[in-house]
C-alpha positions in Angstrom: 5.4 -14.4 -6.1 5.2 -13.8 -2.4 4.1 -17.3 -0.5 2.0 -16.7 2.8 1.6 -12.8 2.9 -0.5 -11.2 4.5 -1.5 -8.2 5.8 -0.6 -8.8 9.4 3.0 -10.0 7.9 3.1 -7.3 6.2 2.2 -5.0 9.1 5.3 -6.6 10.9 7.4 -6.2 8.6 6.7 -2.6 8.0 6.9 -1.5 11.8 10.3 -3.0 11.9 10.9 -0.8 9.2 9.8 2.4 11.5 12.1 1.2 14.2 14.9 0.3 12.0 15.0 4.2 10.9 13.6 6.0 13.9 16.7 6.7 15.4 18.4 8.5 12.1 18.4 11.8 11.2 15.3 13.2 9.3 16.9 13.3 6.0 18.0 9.7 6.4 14.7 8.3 7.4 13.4 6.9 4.1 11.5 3.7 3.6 11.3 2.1 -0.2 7.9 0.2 -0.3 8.1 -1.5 -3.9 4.7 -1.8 -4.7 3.1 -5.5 -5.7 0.4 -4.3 -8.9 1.4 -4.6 -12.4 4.7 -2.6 -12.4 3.6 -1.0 -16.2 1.2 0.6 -14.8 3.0 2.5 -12.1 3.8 1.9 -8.4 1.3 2.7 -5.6 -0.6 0.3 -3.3 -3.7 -0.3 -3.8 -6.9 -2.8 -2.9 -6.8 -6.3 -4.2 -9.6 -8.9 -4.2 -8.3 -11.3 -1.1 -7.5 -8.5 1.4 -9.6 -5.2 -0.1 -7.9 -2.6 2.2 -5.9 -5.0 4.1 -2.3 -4.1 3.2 -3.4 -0.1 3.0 -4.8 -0.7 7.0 -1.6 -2.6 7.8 0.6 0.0 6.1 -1.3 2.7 8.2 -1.1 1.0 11.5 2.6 0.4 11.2 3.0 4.5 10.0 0.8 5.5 13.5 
């Protein structure tokens, strides 16, 4: 379980990401984002009932 996430965390988190591979070559700039809903069910980011969008936003701030 994660303990104090939030979408502004995670928004951190994943701009540091964008730096940390901005300088590579194309091919090399790849970002895993393991996804946190029920892994049997496949792995994408989606809504939840605390945040809604929040993560999505976050994730979409830190890609623009």
């Amino acid at each position: 379980m994660y303990i104090k996430s939030t979408p502004d965390v995670f928004e951190d988190l994943a701009r540091r990401a964008v730096v940390q591979v901005s300088g590579k070559k194309d091919e090399h700039k790849i970002i895993f984002l393991k996804s946190w809903n029920e892994w049997g069910e496949g792995n994408y980011m989606e809504p939840d009932r605390q945040y809604g969008r929040g993560y999505l936003e976050a994730l979409r701030r830190a890609l623009s």
